[in-house]
Every structure is written in C-alpha cells, then in structure tokens.
ZAMARGU-4260 file (C-alpha; in steps of 0.2 Angstrom, whole numbers, plus 5000, padded with zeros to 4 digits):
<rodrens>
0) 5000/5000/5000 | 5005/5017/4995 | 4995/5034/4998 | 5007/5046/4990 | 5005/5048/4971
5) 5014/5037/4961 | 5025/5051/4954 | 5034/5054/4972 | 5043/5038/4967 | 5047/5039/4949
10) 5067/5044/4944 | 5056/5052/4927 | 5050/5066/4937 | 5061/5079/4938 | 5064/5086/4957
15) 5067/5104/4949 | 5077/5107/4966 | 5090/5121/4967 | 5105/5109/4970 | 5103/5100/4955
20) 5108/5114/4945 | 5121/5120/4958 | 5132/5102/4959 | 5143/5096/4946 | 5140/5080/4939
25) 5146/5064/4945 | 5163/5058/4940 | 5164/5045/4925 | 5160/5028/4929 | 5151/5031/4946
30) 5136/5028/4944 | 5137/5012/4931 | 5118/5012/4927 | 5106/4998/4927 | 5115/4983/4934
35) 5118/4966/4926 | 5119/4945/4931 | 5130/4945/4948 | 5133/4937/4961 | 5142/4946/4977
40) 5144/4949/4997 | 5131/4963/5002 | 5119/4971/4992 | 5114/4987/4997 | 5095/4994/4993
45) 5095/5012/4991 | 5110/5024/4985 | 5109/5037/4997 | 5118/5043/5013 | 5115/5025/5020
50) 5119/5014/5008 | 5135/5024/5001 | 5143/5023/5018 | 5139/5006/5021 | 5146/5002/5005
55) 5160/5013/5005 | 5167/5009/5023 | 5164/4990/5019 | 5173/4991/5003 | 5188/5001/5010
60) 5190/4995/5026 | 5185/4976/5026 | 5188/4973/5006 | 5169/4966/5003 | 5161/4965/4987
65) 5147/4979/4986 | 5133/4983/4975 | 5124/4996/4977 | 5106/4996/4971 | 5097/5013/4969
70) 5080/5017/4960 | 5085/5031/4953 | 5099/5043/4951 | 5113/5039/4964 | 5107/5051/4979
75) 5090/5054/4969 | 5080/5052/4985 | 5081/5062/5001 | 5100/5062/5005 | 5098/5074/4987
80) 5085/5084/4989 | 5083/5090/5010 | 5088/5105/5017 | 5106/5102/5019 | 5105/5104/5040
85) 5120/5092/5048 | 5111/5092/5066 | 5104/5082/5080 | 5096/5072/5085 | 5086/5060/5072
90) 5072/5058/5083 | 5055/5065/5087 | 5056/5061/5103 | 5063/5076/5116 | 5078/5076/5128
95) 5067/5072/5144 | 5059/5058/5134 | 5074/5052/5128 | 5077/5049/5147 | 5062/5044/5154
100) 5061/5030/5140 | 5080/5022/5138 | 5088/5029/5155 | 5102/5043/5157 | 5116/5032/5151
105) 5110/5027/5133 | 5103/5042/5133 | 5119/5051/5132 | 5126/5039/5120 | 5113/5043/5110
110) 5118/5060/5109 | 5135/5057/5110 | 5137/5044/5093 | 5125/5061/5085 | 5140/5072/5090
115) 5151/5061/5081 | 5140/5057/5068 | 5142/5078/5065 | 5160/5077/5065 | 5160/5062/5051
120) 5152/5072/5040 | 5167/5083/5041 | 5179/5068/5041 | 5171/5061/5026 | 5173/5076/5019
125) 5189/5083/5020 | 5197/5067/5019 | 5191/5062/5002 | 5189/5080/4996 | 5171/5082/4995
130) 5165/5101/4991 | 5152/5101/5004 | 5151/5120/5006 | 5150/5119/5024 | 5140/5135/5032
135) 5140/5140/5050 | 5144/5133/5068 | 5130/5126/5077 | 5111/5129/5073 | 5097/5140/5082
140) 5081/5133/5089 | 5071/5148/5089 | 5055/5151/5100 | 5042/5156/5086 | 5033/5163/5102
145) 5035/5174/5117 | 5030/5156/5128 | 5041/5146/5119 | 5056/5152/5127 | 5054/5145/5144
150) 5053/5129/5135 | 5072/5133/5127 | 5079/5136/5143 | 5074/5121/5149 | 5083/5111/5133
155) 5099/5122/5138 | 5101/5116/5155 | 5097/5098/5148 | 5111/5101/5135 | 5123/5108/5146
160) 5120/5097/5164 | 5115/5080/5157 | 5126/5080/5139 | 5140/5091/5140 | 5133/5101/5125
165) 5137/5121/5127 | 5122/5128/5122 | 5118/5145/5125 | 5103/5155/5128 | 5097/5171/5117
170) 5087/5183/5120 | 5077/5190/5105 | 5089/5205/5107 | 5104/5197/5106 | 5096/5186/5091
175) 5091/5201/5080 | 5109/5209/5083 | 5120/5195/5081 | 5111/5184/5070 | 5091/5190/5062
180) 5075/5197/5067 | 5057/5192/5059 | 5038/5192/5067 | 5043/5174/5075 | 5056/5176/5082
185) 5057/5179/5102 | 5075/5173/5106 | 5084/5156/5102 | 5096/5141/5109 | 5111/5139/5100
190) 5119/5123/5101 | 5136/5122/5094 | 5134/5103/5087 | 5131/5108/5069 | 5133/5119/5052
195) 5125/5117/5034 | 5130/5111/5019 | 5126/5108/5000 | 5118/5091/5001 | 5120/5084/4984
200) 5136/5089/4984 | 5140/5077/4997 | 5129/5063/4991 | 5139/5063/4975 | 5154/5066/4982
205) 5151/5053/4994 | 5147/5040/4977 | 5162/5044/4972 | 5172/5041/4986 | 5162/5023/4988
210) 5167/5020/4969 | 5188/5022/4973 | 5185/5012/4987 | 5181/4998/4973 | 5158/4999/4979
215) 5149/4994/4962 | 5136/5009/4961 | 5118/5004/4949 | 5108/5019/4947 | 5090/5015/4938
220) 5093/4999/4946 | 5074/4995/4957 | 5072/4979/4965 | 5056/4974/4959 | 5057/4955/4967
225) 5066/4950/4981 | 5068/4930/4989 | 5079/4918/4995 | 5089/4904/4985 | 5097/4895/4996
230) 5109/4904/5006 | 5109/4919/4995 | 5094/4932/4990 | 5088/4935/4974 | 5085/4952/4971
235) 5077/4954/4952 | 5077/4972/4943 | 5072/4977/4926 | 5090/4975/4918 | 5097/4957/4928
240) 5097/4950/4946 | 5108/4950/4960 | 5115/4936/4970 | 5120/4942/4987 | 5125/4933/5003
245) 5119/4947/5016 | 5105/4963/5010 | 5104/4981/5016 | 5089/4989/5017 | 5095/5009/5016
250) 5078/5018/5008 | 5073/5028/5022 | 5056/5034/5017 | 5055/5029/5002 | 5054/5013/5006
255) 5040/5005/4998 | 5027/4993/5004 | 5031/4982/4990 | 5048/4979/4992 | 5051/4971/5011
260) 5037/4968/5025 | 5046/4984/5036 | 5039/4996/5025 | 5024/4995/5034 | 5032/5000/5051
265) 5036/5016/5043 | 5027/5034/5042 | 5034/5044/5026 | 5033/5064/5027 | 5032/5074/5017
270) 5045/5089/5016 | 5044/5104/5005 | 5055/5117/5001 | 5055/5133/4994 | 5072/5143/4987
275) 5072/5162/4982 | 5082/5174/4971 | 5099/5178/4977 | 5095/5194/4989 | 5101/5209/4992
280) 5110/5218/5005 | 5099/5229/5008 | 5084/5216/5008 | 5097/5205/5020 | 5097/5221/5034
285) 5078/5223/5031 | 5078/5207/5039 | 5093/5213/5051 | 5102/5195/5043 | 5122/5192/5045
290) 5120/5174/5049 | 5124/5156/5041 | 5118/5147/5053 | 5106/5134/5050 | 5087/5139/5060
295) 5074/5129/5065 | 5057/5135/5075 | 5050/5127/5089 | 5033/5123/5081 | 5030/5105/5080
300) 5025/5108/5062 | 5041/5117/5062 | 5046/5130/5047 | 5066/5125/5045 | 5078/5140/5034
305) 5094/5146/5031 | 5105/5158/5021 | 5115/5148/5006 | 5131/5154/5000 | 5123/5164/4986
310) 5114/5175/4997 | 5096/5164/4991 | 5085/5159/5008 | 5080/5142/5009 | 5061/5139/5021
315) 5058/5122/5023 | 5041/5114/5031 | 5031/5097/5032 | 5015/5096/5024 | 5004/5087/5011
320) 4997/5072/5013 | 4995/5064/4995 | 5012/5069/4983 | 4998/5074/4969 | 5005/5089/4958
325) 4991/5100/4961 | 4993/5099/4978 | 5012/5103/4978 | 5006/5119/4970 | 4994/5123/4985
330) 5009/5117/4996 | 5019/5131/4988 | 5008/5145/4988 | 5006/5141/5007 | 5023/5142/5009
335) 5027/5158/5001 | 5013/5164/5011 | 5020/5160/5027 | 5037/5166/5020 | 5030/5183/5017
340) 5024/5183/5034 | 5038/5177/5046 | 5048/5188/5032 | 5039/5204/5028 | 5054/5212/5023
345) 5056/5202/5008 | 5036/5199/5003 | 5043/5205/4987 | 5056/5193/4984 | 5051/5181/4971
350) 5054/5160/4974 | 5064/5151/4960 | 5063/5134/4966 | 5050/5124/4974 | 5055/5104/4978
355) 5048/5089/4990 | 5054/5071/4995 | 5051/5062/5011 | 5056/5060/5028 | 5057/5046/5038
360) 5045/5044/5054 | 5043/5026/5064 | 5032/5023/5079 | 5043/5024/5092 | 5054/5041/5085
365) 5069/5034/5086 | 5079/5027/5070 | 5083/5009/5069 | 5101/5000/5065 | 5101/4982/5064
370) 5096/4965/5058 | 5080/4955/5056 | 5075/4944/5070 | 5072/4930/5058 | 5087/4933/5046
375) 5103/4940/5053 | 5109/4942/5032 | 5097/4957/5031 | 5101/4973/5037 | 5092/4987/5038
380) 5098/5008/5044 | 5083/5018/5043 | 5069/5031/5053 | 5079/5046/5054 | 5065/5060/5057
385) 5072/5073/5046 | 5087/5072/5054 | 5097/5061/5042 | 5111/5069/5036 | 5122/5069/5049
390) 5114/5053/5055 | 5112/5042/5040 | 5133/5040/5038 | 5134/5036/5052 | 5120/5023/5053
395) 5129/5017/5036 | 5146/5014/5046 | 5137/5005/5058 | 5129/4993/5045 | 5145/4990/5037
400) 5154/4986/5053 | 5138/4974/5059 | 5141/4966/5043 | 5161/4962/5044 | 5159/4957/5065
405) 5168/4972/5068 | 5155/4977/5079 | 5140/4970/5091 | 5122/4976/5093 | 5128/4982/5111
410) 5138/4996/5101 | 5123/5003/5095 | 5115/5015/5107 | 5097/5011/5113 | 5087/5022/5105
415) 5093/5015/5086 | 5094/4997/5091 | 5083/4984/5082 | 5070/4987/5070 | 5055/4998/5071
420) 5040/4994/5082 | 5025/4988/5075 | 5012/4999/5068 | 4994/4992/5072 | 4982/4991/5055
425) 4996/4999/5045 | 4983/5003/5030 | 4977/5016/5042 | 4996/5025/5042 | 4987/5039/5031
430) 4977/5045/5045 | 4988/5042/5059 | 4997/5053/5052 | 4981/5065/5046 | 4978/5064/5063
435) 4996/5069/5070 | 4998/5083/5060 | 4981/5092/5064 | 4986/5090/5082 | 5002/5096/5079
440) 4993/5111/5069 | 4981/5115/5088 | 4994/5115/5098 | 5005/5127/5089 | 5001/5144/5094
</rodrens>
C-alpha cells in the first residue's frame, strides 16, 4: 500500500530542486547504470547517505564485494533533495523523553554517537575532498513565540548538565543583533553541534568516494522482486538479478510497501522546500540578517531555513498528505505565504525553486540500526526523522561494521537498536498521520 502519488517515486520526474543545478556532475564511471547478472557479498537497497557509507566503509575498510542498488539517480532520494542541516538528533522524541524511556546512560550515548556522527560528515569530507560547502557553527532553535522560550531554557540546561553540550541561551535582542529578526522570532538556543552544507554535493561526492574504494554503484537499478535461494537472496530488477550473501535495506522513506514487510512500520513525510532569488543587501538588513547558521522554530510543524552561499533563503516545512502535483502547487503557495509573513521584509522577493521528498518517521521516533530477527543476512539503517544527514553516515558505518563482525548490537546506542516497532492496522498510516499533524497544527500557537 502506497498513499502518496505514484510520481513521488518515479526517477522520470524531475525534482526541479535548486541543487541539482548547483552540483557538478558525478565523476565517469560512478554511477554504472542499470545493473547486470552477479553474484556478490552485500547488496545494498538504496543509493543514498546510508547505503554509500555502508558500502564505502565495507569496501575500504574490510575489502567486501558491494553493489549498490538505487532506484533512481545515485542520491535521487532524500539524501539529494533535504535542506542540507547536519544536526541532531534523528528523533522525534525530546531530551526528557529520551530519558524517561532508555535511561540517562543510553541516553547520552545517544547523543554522543549524534555528536560524532556531526564530526564524520566533516571527516568524510575533508578526507576524500568532497566540496560540501560547509555553512556556520551550530544551529538555532528559535521560539516562534513569546511562551516558547521557557521551553528553550529548559533544553539548555538539559544540554549543558546531562550531555556536556554548550548551548547558550538568546534573548530575542541578542538574536536580531547578532544573528536575524522576523515576526517569529522571540530569542533562540544555539547549540554548537552543527553547520550546513550543499547536500547533493555530498551525496555525489560521497558516490564517488564509495566507487575508489572499489563499491559497484547501479543507478536505475529498482528491485522489483526480492527471495531467497538458498543461502543467497535474489534480488530481480528490470536490467538482471543480483545474487547476494547478506542485503541492506538503506531507503529511508521511500521505502516502499512492496519491496520488504518493514515498510509498513514506517510513516513517510512529506518535506517541501522553497528557494528564492539571490537577495540583496539591503533586503538582508531589512531582515537585520548576517547569519549562516542553519534555524529551526519550535513549532512541532516546524518551518526550517537558512541563508546559502549565494545569498538565496532556503524555508523548509512538512505538509501534504498525497504527493499529487496539484497539491504541491497549493503546498507552495502556502509556503510563500507563510514566507511573506515570518519575512515581511522580503514579501517582494520572488521563489525560484519549489521541491519535495520524504522524511522518515517510525512509531517509536527513534531510527533503527540492525538486523531482522528472523534473518541475521538482512540489514536494515533507517527512521531518521528529518534528521538524516548527519545521522544516516553514520548509521551506514554502523551497518558495514555489523556486517564484517567488527562490531556488536551492544555498540549501538538504545534508542537505534533493532527494528522499528509495529504499527497496528498499517493501511490506516494515512490517518495516523492525518491525525498527527492536525494535532500538531492545535497546539502550535
């Protein structure tokens, strides 16, 4: 079962987002298109963040023979197409819950693997000479109310006290001179754990470096069929089938119900995002903007934004509930609304890019590393809750170290271990989540 339009999940339809006209291309003989008859060690579902770190850190550091398996595009999905915000945490669960439901101690593992999962994205980076175009240090969660500040203090203290995190508390004053000013904006928590960066720059560069590292990379390569044959799965698409001892399942939200029984565990959501013209200085000060740092609000149907390089404003938010194109264009003009009045300095500007893709959502909001309790040669690393960027490498590495014993399930912190937890009647997930977001909508004032 699938409730979002059909062309949410087709590599034909162009994503028209901003960074696929600002990356270069990937490198010759990457991608190496629509697979052939092989057999091999671990076939990886999904060419995004996941699945190009598992297969690039089990090809370079235990010499396993990879295939990478992607839909579309190599980083076609979400890992090409989000805001480009390397933060924590992947969850939707808050700090104090967090702690009330795994205890302090994994708790802070938790958190701690997020910090280094930050700092990998970095690592990645600079060591295989990705331009990532990295933006800021640290990321503001700004109350988008007077009565929502209390709430950051308390998230500060929690920071600082129980995780060792040095956020610091803004008031509004401080936020409109040091950082922006706007109609929601009624001070801020900075957390230093964080900056932004291009997003499909990193995918592809990420490809790339998976490829050196001797990773077989198949874009336009959709498992269609998927059983066993003895001790190895058969996974069928349109161009030849793959033979592989162990199977990773890296697709995130777009996982499809069709493919493997944990789709139904999962709660796609949809993203949007809007990009304007460059702007000017003078529309930059109307707005009292000198800042790089990624922002997020504190509505629970948050609005997410950020200055990029070029001096365009990316406003990100959730929304839509069917993927249809007539209702992106009412997505859209929504946004732009809602730009125009958090922004009233730039209700002139006009937007030159409009894009969507899914994030990841589970039952239990936490994202889940492992294997399946009735087959230990499937994998899975998935559920990231919009955070995924920073999270999703990480969770890949994970993966490939399960895979080559290098590592043990107690090295995974609670919170990601194991795999998702059942959704009851899953052919009611529209409406769960109908009825999650109009909550969400209420309590937002």
């Amino acid at each position: 079962m699938t409730w979002y339009h059909s062309g949410m999940y087709d590599p034909a339809v162009p994503v028209a987002s901003f960074w696929e006209e600002d990356a270069p291309p990937l490198g010759s003989l990457v991608d190496l298109g629509p697979n052939g008859d092989e057999i091999c060690d671990v076939a990886i579902i999904g060419g995004g963040y996941t699945g190009l770190s598992a297969a690039y850190h089990l090809a370079r550091d235990f010499s396993a023979d990879v295939r990478v398996l992607e839909a579309g595009p190599l980083g076609w999905g979400a890992s090409g197409r989000n805001g480009g915000f390397c933060t924590l945490p992947p969850t939707g669960l808050s700090l104090d819950q967090l702690i009330a439901r795994y205890g302090e101690v994994e708790a802070k593992r938790f958190i701690a693997s997020q910090v280094e999962a930050v700092e990998l994205v970095r690592t990645l980076a600079r060591d295989e000479n990705i331009e990532i175009q990295p933006q800021g240090e640290g990321t503001l969660h700004v109350a988008h109310a007077r009565s929502r500040f209390a709430e950051l203090a308390h998230e500060r203290d929690l920071l600082n006290g129980t995780f060792g995190i040095a956020a610091r508390l803004l008031p509004r004053e401080e936020v409109a001179e040091a950082h922006y000013d706007s109609a929601e904006q009624f001070g801020a928590l900075h957390n230093p754990v964080g900056f932004g960066l291009h997003p499909l720059r990193f995918a592809r560069g990420l490809a790339e470096a998976a490829a050196r590292a001797g990773a077989r990379l198949h874009g336009h390569s959709e498992v269609r069929a998927w059983e066993r044959e003895g001790a190895l799965h058969r996974l069928v698409t349109s161009s030849g089938i793959i033979r592989a001892r162990r199977v990773v399942i890296a697709t995130n939200g777009f996982t499809r119900d069709r493919l493997h029984p944990i789709a139904r565990d999962l709660i796609p959501v949809m993203s949007n995002i809007i990009v304007t013209r460059p702007l000017t200085a003078d529309e930059l000060a109307a707005q009292s903007w000198q800042t790089e740092t990624p922002c997020a609000n504190t509505r629970r149907h948050l609005f997410y934004y950020r200055l990029l390089p070029d001096r365009r404003f990316l406003f990100g938010a959730r929304g839509d509930l069917t993927g249809k194109p007539e209702d992106g264009a009412h997505m859209r003009s929504f946004m732009e609304r809602r730009l125009r009045e958090v922004f009233p300095g730039w209700a002139h500007v006009p937007v030159t890019h409009y894009w969507r893709g899914f994030v990841c959502m589970a039952r239990r909001l936490t994202p889940s590393i492992g294997h399946l309790p009735d087959d230990e040669s499937v994998h899975f690393a998935l559920g990231y809750h919009g955070d995924g960027v920073s999270a999703a490498p990480w969770s890949g590495r994970m993966v490939a170290r399960l895979i080559a014993g290098n590592a043990d399930f107690s090295s995974i912190p609670a919170p990601f271990r194991g795999p998702p937890a059942r959704i009851p009647f899953p052919s009611l997930r529209r409406w769960y989540l109908r009825a999650a977001l109009g909550y969400y909508r209420l309590t937002d004032l």
